[in-house]
VMD Tcl script that builds the backbone (N, CA, C; Angstrom):
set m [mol new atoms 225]
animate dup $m
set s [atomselect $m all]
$s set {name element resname resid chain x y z} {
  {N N UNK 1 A 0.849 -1.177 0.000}
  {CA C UNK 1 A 0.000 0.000 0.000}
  {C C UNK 1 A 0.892 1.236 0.000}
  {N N UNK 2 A 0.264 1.997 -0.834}
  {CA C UNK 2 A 1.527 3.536 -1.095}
  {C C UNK 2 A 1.045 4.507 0.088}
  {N N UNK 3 A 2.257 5.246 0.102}
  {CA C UNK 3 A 1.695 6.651 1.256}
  {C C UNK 3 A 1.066 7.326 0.549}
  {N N UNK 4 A 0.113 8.391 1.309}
  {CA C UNK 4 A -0.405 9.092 0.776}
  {C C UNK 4 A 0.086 10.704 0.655}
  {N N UNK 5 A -0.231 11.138 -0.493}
  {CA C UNK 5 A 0.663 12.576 -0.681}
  {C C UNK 5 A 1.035 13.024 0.301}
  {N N UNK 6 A 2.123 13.990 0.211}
  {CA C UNK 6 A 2.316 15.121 1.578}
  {C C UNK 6 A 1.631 15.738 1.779}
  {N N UNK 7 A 0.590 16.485 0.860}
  {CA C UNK 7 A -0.618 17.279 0.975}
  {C C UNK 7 A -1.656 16.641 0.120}
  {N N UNK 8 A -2.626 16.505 0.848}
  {CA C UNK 8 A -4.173 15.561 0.688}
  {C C UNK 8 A -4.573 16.601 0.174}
  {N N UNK 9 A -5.764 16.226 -0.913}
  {CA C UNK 9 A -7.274 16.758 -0.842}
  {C C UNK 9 A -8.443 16.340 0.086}
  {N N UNK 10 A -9.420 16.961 0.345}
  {CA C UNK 10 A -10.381 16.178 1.091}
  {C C UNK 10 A -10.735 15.168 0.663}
  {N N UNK 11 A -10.626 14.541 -0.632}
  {CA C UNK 11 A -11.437 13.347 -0.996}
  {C C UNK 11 A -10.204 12.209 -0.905}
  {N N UNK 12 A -9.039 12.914 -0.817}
  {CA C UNK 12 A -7.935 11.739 -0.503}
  {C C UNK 12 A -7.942 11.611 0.801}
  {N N UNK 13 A -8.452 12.739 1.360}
  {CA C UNK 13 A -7.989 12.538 2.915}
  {C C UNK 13 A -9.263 11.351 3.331}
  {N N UNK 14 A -10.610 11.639 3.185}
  {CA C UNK 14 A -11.659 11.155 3.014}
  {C C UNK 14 A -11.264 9.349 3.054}
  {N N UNK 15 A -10.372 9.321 2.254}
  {CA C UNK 15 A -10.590 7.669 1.225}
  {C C UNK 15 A -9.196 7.176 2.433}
  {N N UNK 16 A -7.916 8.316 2.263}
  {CA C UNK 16 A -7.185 7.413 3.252}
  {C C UNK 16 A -7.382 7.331 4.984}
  {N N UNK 17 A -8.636 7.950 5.414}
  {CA C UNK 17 A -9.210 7.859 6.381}
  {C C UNK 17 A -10.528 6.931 6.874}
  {N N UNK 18 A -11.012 6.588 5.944}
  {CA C UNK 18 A -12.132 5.677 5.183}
  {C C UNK 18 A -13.635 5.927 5.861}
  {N N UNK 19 A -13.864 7.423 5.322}
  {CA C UNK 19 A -14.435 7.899 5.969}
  {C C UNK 19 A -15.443 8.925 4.751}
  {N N UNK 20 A -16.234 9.562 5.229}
  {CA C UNK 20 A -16.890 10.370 3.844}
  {C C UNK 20 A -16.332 11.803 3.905}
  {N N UNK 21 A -16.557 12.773 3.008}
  {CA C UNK 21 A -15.716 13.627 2.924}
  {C C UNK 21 A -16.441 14.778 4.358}
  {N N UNK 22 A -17.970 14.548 4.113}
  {CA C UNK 22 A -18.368 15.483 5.351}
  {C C UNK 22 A -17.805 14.954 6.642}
  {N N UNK 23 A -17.212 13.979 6.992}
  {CA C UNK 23 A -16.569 13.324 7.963}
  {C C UNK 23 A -15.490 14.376 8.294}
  {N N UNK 24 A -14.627 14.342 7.089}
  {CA C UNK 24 A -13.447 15.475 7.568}
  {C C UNK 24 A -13.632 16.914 8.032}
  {N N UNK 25 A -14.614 17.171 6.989}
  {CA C UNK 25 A -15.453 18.734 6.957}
  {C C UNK 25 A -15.768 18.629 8.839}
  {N N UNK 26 A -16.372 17.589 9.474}
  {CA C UNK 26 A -16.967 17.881 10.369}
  {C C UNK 26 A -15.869 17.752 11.941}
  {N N UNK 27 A -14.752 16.576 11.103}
  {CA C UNK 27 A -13.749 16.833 12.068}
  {C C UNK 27 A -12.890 18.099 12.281}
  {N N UNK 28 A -12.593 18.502 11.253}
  {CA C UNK 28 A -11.713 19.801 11.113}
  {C C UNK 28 A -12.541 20.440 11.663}
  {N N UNK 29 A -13.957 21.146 11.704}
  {CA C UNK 29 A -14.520 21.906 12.319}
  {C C UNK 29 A -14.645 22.091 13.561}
  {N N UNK 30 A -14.326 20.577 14.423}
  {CA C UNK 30 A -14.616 20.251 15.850}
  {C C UNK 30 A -13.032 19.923 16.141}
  {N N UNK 31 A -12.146 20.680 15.462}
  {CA C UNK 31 A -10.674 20.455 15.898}
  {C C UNK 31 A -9.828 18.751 16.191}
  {N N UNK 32 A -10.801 17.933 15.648}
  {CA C UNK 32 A -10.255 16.388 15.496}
  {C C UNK 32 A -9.173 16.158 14.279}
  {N N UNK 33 A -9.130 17.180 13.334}
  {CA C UNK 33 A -8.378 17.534 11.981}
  {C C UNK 33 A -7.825 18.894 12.240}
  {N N UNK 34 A -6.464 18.768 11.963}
  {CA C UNK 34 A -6.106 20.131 11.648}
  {C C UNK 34 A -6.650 20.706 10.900}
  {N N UNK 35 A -6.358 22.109 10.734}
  {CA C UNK 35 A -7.070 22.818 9.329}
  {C C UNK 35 A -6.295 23.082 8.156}
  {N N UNK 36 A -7.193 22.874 7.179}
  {CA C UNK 36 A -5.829 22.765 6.198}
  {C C UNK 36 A -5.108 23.957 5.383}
  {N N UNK 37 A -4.439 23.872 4.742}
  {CA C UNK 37 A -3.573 24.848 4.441}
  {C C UNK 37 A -3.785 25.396 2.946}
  {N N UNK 38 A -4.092 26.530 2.535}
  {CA C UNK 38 A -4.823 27.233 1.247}
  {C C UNK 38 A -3.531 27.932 0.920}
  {N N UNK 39 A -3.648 27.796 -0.408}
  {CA C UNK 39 A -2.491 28.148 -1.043}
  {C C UNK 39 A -3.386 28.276 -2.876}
  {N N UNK 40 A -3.876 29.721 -2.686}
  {CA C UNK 40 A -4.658 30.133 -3.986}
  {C C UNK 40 A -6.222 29.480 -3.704}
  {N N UNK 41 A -6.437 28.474 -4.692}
  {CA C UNK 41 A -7.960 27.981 -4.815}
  {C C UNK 41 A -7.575 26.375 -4.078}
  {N N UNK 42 A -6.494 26.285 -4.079}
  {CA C UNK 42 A -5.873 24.574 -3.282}
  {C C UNK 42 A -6.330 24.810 -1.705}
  {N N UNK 43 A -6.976 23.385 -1.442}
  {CA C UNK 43 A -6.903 23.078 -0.167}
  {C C UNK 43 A -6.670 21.818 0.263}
  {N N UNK 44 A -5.482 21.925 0.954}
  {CA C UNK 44 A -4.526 20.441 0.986}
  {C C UNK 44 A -4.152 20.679 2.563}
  {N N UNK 45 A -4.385 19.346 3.298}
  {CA C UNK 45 A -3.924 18.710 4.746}
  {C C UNK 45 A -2.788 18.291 4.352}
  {N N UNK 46 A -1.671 18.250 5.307}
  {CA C UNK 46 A -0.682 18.090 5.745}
  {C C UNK 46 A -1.061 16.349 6.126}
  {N N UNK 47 A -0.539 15.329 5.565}
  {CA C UNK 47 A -0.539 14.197 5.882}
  {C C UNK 47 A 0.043 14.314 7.163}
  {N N UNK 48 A 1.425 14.771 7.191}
  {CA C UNK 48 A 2.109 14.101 8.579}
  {C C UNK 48 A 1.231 15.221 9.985}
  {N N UNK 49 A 0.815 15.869 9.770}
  {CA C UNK 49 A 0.079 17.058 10.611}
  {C C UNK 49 A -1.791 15.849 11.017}
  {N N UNK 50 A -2.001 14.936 10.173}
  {CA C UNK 50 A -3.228 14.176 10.564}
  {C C UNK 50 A -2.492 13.590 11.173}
  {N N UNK 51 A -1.372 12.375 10.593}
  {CA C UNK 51 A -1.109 11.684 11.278}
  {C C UNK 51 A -1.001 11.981 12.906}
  {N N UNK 52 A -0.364 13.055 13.213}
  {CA C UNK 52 A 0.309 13.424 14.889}
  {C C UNK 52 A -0.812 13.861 15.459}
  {N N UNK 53 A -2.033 13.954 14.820}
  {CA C UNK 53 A -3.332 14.442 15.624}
  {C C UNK 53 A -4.415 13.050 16.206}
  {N N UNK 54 A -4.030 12.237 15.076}
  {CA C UNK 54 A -4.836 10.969 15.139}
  {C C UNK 54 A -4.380 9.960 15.970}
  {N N UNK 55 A -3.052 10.209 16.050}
  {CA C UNK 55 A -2.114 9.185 17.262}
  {C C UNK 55 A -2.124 10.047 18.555}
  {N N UNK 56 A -2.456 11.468 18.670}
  {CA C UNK 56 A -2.576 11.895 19.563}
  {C C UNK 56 A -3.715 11.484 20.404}
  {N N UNK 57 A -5.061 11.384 19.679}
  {CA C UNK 57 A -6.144 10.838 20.196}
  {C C UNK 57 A -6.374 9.761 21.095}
  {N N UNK 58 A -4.852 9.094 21.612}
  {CA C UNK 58 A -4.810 7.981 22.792}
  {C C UNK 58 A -5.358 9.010 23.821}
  {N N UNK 59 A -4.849 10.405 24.001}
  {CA C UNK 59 A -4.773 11.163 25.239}
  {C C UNK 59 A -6.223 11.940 25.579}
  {N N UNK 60 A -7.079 11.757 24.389}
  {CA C UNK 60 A -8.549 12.130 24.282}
  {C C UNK 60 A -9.251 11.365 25.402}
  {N N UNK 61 A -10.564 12.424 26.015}
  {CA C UNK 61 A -11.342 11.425 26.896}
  {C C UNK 61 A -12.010 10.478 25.994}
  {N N UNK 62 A -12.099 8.801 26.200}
  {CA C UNK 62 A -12.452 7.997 25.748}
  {C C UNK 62 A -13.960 8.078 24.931}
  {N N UNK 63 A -14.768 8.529 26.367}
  {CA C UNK 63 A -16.513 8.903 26.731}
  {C C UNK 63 A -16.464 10.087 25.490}
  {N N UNK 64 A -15.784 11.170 25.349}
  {CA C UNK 64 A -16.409 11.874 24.275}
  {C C UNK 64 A -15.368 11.965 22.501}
  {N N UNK 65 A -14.417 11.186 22.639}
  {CA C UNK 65 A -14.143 10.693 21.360}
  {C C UNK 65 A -15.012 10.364 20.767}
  {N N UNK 66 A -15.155 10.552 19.475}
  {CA C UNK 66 A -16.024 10.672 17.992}
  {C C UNK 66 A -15.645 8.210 18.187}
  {N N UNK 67 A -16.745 7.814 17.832}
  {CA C UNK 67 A -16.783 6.520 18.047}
  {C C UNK 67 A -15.854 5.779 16.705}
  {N N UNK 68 A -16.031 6.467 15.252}
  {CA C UNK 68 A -15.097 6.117 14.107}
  {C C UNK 68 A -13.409 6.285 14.757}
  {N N UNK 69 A -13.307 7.822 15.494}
  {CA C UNK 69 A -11.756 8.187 14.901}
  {C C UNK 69 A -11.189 6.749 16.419}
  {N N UNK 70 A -12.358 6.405 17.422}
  {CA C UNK 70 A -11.855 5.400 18.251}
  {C C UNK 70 A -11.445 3.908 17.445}
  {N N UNK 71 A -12.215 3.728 16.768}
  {CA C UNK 71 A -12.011 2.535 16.097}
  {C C UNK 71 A -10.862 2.469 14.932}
  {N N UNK 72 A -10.795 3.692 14.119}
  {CA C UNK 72 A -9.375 4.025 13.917}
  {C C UNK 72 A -8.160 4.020 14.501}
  {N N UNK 73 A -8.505 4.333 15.578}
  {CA C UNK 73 A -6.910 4.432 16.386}
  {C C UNK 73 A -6.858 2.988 17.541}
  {N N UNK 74 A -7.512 2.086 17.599}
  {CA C UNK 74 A -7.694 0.896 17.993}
  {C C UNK 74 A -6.896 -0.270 16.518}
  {N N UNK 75 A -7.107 0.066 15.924}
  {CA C UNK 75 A -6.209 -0.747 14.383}
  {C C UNK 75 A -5.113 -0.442 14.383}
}
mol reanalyze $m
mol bondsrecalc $m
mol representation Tube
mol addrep $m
């Protein structure tokens, strides 16, 4: 399996998260996603910037972790 770009689109981020794209829309909004980085009409996440947020999520209270990004970070 290949890495995924250094900078995602939402629908890559979406697919290598396996998740729908309002998924991200709704994490980034509730600070579970960084926000991503605009550069003209581009809007691209920082792969390694999800990664360190999503492994961070051990330190999240269990009880109000989002129930997907738990089962994500349980794999």
């Amino acid at each position: 399996m290949s890495q995924p770009p250094e900078y995602c689109s939402i629908k890559t981020l979406a697919r290598e998260l396996d998740c729908s794209v309002s998924t991200v829309e709704s994490y980034t909004n509730r600070g579970l996603l960084p926000q991503p980085k605009k550069r003209g009409t581009l809007v691209r996440w920082k792969w390694s910037e999800v990664q360190e947020m999503m492994d961070g999520l051990k330190e999240v209270d269990q009880e109000t972790q989002d129930p997907i990004l738990r089962a994500i970070h349980a794999s």
